[in-house]
N, C-alpha and C positions, 0 to 999 in steps of 0.2 A: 221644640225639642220634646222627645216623649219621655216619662221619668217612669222607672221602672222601680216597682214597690214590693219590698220581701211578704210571701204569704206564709204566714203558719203554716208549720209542718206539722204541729201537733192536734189532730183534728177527732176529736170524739162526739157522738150523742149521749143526749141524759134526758130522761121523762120529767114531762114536770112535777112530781114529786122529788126525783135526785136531784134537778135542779133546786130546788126550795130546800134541800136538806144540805147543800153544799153549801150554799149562799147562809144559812144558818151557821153552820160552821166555822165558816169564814166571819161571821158575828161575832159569834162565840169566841174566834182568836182576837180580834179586835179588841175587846172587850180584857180579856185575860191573858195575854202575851207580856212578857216583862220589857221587853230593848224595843226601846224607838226605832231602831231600823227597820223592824219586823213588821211592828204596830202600820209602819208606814208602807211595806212590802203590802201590808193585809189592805190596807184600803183601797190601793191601786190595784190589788186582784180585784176587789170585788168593783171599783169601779171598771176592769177592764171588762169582767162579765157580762156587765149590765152591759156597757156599751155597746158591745160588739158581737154579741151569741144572736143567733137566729133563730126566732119562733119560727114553729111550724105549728099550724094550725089543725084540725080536724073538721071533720065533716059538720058540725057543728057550729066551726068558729072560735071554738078553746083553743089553745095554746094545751099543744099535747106532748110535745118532744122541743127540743133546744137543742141546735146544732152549735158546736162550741171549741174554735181553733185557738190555739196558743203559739209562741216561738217557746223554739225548746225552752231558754231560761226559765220564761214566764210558767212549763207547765213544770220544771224541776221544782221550783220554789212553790208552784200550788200544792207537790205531791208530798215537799215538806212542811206545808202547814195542816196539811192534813191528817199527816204522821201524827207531828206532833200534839193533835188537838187530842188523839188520845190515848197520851200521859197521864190523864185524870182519870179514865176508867180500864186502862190495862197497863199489867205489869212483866217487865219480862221475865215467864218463867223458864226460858232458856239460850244461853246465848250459842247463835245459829249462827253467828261469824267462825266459828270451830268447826263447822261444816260447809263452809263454803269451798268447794272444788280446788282453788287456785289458791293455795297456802304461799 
């Protein structure tokens, strides 16, 4: 029997700098998040990261670019840790929910 396996629809590239600034971040929530559920949402992103993203290489041999899909949940919940990471260096100076289109 053949078993057919859902693939990520969520598919982006990151250099390896954005990569190493995400996976920081993702630290940085670890580390500084208050509820458990989160704390544990943050470990399995960052282990699904590692797991599953694909180096791409350079002519060299480096790891130059990271090829990186998600299912949707998985990148809803990465775009909210991300948000939230920062709460610590900005503030809102305006709320743009009063200008969203669809009242």
């Amino acid at each position: 029997m053949i078993e057919h396996y859902k693939k990520p629809s969520v598919k982006f590239v990151v250099n390896r700098g954005n990569f190493n600034k995400l996976m920081s971040v993702l630290s940085f929530q670890e580390e500084n998040i208050i509820t458990e559920e989160w704390k544990e949402k943050v470990k399995n992103m960052k282990d699904t990261l590692l797991r599953y993203s694909i180096p791409q290489k350079d002519e060299n041999g480096e790891i130059a670019i990271i090829d990186i899909a998600l299912f949707n949940n998985e990148a809803s919940e990465l775009i909210i840790l991300l948000i939230s990471a920062f709460d610590v260096l900005l503030k809102e100076e305006e709320d743009y929910t009063n200008k969203i289109k669809r009242q």
